[in-house]
N, C-alpha and C positions, 0 to 999 in steps of 0.2 A: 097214530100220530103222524102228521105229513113232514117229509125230510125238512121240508124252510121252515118248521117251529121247532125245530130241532137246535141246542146249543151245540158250537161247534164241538165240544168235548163230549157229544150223545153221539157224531153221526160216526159210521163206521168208515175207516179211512186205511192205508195198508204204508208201510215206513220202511226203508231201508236204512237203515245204523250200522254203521260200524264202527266199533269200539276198538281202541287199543288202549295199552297199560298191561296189568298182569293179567289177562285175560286168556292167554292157553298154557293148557297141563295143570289146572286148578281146578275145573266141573264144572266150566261155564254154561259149556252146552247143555250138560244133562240139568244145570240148575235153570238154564233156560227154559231146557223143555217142562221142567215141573211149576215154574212158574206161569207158564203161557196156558198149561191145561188149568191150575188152578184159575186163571182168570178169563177165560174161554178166549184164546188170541188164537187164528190160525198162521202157519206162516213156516218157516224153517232158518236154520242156525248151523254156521261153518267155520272153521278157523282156513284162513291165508294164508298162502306160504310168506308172508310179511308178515307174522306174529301176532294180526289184526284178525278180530272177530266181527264175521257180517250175518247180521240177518234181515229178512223179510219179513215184521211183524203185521200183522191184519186184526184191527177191533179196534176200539173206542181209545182215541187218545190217552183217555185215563188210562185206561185200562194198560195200554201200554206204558204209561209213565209208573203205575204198580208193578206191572212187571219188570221194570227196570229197579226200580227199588227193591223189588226183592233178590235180583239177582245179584245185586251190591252187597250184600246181608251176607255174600258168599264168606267164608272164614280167608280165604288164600286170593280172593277175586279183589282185583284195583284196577277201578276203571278211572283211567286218566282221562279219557276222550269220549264224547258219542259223537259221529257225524253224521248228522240225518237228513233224508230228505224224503216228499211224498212221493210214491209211484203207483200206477195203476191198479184197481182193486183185484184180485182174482177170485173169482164166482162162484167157483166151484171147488171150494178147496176146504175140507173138513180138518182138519188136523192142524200139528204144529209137530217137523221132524226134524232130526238133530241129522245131519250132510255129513258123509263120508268128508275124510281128512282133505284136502285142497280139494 
């Protein structure tokens, strides 16, 4: 299928978010990370020394807006905020890892 008959929710695009609310010392990360492998998102997830949760998500917009929703589902996670914006895709990056602390 050629990218231009592609809906913009099929093409692969890569998002920087970061979420604050109750978002560290609850398993965001690690729910991140099991969300992002269920939904094949590559990318990586860190908390701030501001309380604030960033990550770099890569895959289909849906995809990432499921992963967002699942990671809400968390029992102790409350996310007040996402602030997102696009940034550049990266090419070569198989995985989705959870970032040592700051």
């Amino acid at each position: 299928m050629k990218d231009e008959n592609r809906s913009a929710s099929d093409k692969t695009v890569r998002m920087r978010l970061v979420f604050t609310g109750e978002v560290q010392g609850v398993g965001f990360r690690w729910r991140a990370r099991q969300a992002a492998e269920e939904y094949g998102i590559t990318g990586w997830v860190q908390n701030e020394d501001d309380g604030s949760v960033i990550m770099e998500a890569q895959g289909t917009q849906d995809m990432i807006r499921r992963m967002i929703a699942s990671i809400q589902k968390g029992t102790w996670v409350e996310i007040r905020h996402i602030r997102s914006s696009f940034i550049p895709l990266e090419e070569h990056e198989y995985y989705f890892r959870v970032r040592d602390y700051y």
